[in-house]
C-alpha positions as CSV (number, residue, x, y, z in Angstrom):
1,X,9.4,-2.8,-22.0
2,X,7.4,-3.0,-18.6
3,X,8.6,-1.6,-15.9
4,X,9.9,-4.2,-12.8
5,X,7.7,-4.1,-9.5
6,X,10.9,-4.1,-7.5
7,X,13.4,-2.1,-9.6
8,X,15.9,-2.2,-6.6
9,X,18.7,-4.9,-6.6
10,X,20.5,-6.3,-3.5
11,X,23.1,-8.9,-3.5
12,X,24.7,-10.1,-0.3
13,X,27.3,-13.0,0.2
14,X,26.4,-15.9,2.0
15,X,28.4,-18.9,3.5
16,X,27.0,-22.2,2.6
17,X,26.0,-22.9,5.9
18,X,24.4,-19.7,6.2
19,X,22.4,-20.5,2.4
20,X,21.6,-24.3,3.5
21,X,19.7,-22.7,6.4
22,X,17.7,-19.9,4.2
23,X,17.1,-22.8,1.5
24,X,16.0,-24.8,4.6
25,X,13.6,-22.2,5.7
26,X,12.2,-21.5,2.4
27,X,11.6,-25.1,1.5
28,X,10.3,-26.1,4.9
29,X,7.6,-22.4,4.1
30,X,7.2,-23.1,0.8
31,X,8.4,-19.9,-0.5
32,X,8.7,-19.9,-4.0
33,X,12.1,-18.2,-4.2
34,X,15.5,-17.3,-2.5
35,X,13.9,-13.8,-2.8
36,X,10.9,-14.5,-1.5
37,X,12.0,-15.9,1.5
38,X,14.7,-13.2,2.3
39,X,11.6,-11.0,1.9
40,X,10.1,-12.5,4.5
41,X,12.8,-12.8,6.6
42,X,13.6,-9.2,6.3
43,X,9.9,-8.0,7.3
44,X,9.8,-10.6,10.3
45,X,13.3,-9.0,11.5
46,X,12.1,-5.4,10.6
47,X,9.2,-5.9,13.0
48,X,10.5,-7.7,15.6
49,X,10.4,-6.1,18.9
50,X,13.7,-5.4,20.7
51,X,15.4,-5.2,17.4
52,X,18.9,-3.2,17.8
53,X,20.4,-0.7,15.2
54,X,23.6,-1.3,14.1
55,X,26.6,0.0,16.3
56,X,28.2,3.2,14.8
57,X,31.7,1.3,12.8
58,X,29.6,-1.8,12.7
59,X,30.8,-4.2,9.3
60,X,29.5,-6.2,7.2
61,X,30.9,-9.2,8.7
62,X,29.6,-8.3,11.8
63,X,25.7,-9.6,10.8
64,X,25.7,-13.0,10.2
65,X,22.0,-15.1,10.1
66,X,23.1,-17.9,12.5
67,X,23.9,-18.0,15.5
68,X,27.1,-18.9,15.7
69,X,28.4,-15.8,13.4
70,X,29.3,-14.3,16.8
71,X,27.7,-11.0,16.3
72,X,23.7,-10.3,16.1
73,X,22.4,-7.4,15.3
74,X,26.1,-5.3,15.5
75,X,25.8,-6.0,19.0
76,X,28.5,-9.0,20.6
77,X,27.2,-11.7,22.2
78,X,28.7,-13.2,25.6
């Protein structure tokens, strides 16, 4: 058996709003997988500048990937 180039597993739980706009992404990229493109997402977001760590207490439910999720970032928007 071989080992896996990315042994680590995460699963997260999306709305279907909030997977219509990653399949959106991906398709209008050309990535060749949900994986591929949350990848790429997550490097883009990692080296953003100005990117905030999450508030101390900060949930789950608190990071949501569009913009109307009411929270980026653990940090409220007004």
């Amino acid at each position: 058996m071989t080992e896996l180039e990315r042994p680590e597993r995460l699963q997260i739980m999306l709305t279907s709003d909030e997977l219509a706009a990653l399949e959106n992404w991906r398709f209008e990229r050309r990535m060749p997988s949900r994986s591929a493109a949350l990848r790429e997402l997550l490097r883009r977001g990692l080296h953003a500048d100005g990117f905030l760590t999450a508030a101390q207490g900060a949930k789950s439910q608190d990071f949501g990937i569009l913009p109307n999720s009411g929270i980026v970032d653990g940090a409220s928007r007004d």
